[in-house]
C-alpha positions as CSV (number, residue, x, y, z in Angstrom):
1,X,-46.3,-0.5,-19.3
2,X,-44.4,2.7,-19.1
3,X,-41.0,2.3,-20.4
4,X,-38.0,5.0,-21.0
5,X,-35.9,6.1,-24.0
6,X,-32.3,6.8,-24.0
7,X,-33.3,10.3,-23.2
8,X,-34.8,9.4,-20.4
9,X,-38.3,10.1,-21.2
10,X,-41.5,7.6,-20.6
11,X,-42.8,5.5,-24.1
12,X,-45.3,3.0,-24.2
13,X,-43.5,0.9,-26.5
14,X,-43.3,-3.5,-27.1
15,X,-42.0,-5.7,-28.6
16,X,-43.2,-8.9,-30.2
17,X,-41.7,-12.2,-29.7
18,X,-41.2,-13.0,-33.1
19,X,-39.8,-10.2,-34.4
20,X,-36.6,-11.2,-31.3
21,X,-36.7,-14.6,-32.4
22,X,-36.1,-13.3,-36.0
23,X,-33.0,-10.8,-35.2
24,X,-31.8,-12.8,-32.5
25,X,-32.1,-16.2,-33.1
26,X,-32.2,-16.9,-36.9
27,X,-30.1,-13.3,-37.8
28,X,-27.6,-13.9,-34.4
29,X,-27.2,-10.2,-34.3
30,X,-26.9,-9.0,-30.6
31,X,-29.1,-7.6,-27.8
32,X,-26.8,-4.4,-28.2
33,X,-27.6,-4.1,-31.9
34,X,-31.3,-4.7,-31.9
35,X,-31.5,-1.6,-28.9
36,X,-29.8,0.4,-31.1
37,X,-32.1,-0.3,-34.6
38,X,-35.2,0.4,-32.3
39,X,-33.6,3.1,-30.4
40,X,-34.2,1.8,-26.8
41,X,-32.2,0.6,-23.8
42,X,-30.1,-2.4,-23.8
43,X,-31.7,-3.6,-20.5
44,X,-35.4,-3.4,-22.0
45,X,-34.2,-6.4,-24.7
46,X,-32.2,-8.6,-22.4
47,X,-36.0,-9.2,-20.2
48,X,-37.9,-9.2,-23.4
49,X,-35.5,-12.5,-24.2
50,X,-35.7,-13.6,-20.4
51,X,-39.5,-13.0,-21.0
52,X,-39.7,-14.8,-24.2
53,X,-37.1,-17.6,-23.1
54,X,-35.4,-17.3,-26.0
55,X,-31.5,-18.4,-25.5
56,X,-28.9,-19.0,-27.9
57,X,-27.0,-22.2,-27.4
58,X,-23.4,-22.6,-27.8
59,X,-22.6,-25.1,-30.3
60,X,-19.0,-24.6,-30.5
61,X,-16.5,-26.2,-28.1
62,X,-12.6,-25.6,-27.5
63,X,-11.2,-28.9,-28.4
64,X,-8.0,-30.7,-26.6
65,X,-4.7,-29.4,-27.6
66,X,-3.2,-32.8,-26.7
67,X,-5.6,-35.5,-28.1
68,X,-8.1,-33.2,-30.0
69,X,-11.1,-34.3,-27.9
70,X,-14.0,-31.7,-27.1
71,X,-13.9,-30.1,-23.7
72,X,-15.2,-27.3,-21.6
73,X,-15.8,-23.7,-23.4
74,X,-13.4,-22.4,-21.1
75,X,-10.6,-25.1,-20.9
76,X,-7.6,-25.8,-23.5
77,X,-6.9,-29.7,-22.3
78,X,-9.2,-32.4,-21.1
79,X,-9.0,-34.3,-17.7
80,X,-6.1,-36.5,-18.8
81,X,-3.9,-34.3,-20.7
82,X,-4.2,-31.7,-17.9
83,X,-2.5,-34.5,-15.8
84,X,0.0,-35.9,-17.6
85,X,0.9,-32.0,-18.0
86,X,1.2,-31.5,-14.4
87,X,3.4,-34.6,-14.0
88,X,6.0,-33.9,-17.3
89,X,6.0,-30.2,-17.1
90,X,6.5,-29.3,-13.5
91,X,9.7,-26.8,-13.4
92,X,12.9,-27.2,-11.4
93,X,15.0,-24.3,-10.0
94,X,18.6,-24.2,-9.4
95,X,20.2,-22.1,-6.8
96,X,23.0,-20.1,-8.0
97,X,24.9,-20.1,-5.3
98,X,25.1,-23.9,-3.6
99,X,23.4,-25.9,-6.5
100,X,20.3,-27.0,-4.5
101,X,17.2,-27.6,-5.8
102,X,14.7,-25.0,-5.2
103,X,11.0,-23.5,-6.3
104,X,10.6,-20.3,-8.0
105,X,12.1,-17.7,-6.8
106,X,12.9,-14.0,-8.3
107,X,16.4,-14.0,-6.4
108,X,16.9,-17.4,-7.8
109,X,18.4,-18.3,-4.3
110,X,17.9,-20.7,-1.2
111,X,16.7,-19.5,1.5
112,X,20.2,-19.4,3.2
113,X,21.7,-18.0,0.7
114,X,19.2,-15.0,0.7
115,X,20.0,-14.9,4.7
116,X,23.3,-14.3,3.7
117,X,23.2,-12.3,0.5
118,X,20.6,-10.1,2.1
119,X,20.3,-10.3,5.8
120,X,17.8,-7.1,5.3
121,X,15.3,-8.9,4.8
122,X,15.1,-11.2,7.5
123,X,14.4,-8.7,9.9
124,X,11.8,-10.5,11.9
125,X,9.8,-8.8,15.0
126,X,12.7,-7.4,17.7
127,X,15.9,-8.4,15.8
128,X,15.8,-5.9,13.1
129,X,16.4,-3.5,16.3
130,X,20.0,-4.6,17.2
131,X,21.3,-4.8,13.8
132,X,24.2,-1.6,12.8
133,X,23.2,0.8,10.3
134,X,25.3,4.0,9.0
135,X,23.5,6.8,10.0
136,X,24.2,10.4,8.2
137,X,24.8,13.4,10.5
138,X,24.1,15.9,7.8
139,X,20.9,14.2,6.0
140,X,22.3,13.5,2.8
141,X,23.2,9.9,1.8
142,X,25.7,10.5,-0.8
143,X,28.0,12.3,1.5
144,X,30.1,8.8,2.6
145,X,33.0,10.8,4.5
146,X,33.8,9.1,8.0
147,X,33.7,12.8,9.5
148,X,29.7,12.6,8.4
149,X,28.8,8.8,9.0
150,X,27.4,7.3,12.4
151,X,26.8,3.9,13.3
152,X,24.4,3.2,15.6
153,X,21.7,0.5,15.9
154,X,18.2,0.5,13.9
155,X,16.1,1.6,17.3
156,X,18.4,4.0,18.1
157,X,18.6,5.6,14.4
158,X,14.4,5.4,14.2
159,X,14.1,7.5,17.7
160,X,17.0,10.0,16.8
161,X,15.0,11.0,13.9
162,X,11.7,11.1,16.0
163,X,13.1,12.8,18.7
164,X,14.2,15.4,16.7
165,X,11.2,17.9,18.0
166,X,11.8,17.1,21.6
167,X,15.2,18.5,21.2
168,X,13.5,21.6,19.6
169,X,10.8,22.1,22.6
170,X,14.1,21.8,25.0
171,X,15.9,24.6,22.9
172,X,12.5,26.7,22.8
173,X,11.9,26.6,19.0
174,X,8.9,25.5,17.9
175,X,7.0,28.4,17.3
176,X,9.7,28.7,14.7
177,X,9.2,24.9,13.4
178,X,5.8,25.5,13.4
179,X,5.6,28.2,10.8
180,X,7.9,26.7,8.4
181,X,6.1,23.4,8.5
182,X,2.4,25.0,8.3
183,X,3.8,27.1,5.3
184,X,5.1,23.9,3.4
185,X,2.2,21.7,3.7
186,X,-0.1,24.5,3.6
187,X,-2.0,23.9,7.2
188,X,-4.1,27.5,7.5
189,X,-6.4,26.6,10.6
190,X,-4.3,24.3,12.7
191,X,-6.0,25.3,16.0
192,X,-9.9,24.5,14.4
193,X,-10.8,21.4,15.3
194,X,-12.5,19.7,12.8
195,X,-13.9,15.6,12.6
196,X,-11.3,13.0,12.0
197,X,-8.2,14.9,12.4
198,X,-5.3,14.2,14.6
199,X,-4.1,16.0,17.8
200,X,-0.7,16.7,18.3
201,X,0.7,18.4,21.9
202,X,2.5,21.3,21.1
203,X,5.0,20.9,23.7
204,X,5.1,16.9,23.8
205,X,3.6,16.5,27.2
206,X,0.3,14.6,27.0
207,X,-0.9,15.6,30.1
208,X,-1.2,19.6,29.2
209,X,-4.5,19.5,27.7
210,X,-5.1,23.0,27.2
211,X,-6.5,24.4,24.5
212,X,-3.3,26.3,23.3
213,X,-1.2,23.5,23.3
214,X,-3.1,21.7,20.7
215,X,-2.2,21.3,16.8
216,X,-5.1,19.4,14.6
217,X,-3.9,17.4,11.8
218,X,-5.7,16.2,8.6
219,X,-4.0,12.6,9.4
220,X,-1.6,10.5,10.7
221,X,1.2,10.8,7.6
222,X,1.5,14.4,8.3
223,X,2.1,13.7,11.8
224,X,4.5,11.7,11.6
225,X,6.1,14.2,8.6
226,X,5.8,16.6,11.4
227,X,8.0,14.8,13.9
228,X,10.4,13.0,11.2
229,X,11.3,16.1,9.5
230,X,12.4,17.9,12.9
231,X,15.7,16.8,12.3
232,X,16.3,18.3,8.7
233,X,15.3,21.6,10.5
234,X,18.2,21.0,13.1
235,X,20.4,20.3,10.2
236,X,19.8,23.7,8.6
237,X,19.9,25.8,11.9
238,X,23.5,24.0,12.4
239,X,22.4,22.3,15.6
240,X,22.6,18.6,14.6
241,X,25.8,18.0,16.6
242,X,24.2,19.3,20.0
243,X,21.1,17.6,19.8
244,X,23.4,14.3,19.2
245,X,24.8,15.0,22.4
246,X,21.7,15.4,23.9
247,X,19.9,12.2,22.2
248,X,22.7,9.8,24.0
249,X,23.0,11.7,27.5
250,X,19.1,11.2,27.5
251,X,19.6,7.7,26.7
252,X,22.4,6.9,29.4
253,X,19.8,8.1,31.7
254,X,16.9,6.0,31.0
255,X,19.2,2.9,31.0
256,X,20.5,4.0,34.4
257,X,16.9,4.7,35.7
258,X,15.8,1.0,34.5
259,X,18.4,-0.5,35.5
260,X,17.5,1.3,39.0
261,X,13.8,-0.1,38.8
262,X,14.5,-3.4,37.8
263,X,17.1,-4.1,41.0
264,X,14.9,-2.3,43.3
265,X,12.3,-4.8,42.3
């Protein structure tokens, strides 16, 4: 039987059953130990004990906090303290609030109250989309002036941020866009295709499948960084205000044009 060292080379080497029964049994010193007196592997002594059958029962048991009987190796109370536990020791919340009665909770709040208190949170499918959020002209959140705040719904302020390079395609700069976001994220070869990447369309139009209209990704996060970020770069080139403008004329014209469908239908 060929069997390797620690250093990996081949030993014809075996071990006799009583010399395990002596260390492991008797002695109670472990498998680990007894590798490391012989100088072997630690999987070489645990199937010389498997071969051997030589186990080492547990005499020892936890015993019952409550009434001191044995139990399980792995349990602290037996059968009948662990239900009397359950029925004396189960915990009741307060809400802070309206004074009902209430689980766990790391607001320490009804559920109405939460509603209330943080109506956020409740966003739930399409509703979140109708709800009125401040929006920031100029990007930065701690600039509260009236001249710099917006408010607009939560659909309208996730499109005006994603719309940002359309507005830049409709000026004609995104050559320009391009090159600053390649040079920040480091994108050397963006016209190589390589496997698993994302495509973007240069010009937004998904129909222009030529190969100079195509931009190749490593995923979708930098995508999306891509199209999110468009509107910080219309904030530094001082544009933000036009491509406002545009963003709601745009809209006005898609309501008009459903509104057109829907009573022609």
């Amino acid at each position: 039987m060929k069997i390797r060292d620690k250093l990996g080379k081949f030993c014809n080497f075996d071990i006799d059953r009583e010399y395990l029964y002596q260390k492991y049994i008797i002695e109670k010193i472990l498998p680990s130990k007894i590798a490391k007196l012989l100088n072997i592997s630690n999987h070489l002594i645990y199937d010389k004990l498997h071969q051997y059958r030589l186990f080492r029962k547990r005499t020892t048991r936890n015993k019952c906090i409550g009434c001191g009987v044995e139990t399980y190796y792995h349990s602290i109370r037996c059968k009948k303290c662990y239900k009397k536990y359950q029925n004396t020791n189960k915990a009741i919340y307060v809400c802070h609030s309206c004074g009902i009665k209430i689980g766990r909770s790391k607001t320490k709040l009804c559920m109405s109250c939460v509603k209330i208190k943080y109506p956020i949170r409740f966003w739930l499918g399409k509703s979140n989309l109708n709800i009125i959020i401040k929006h920031h002209i100029d990007g930065n959140h701690k600039n509260n002036l009236k001249e710099n705040e917006l408010s607009i719904t939560h659909s309208e302020h996730r499109s005006l941020h994603w719309k940002g390079y359309e507005y830049i395609n409709y000026i004609g700069l995104p050559d320009d866009y391009l090159k600053e976001f390649c040079l920040k994220y480091k994108i050397i070869n963006s016209k190589d295709k390589v496997d698993g990447r994302v495509m973007h369309h240069i010009d937004c139009n998904r129909k222009n499948n030529n190969d100079n209209n195509f931009m190749y990704l490593k995923d979708k996060g930098i995508h999306n960084k891509l199209h999110q970020e468009a509107y910080n770069y219309l904030v530094r080139q001082k544009k933000v205000i036009d491509y406002i403008d545009w963003f709601f004329l745009q809209k006005k014209k898609n309501n008009q044009m459903s509104k057109i469908k829907e009573e022609s239908k």
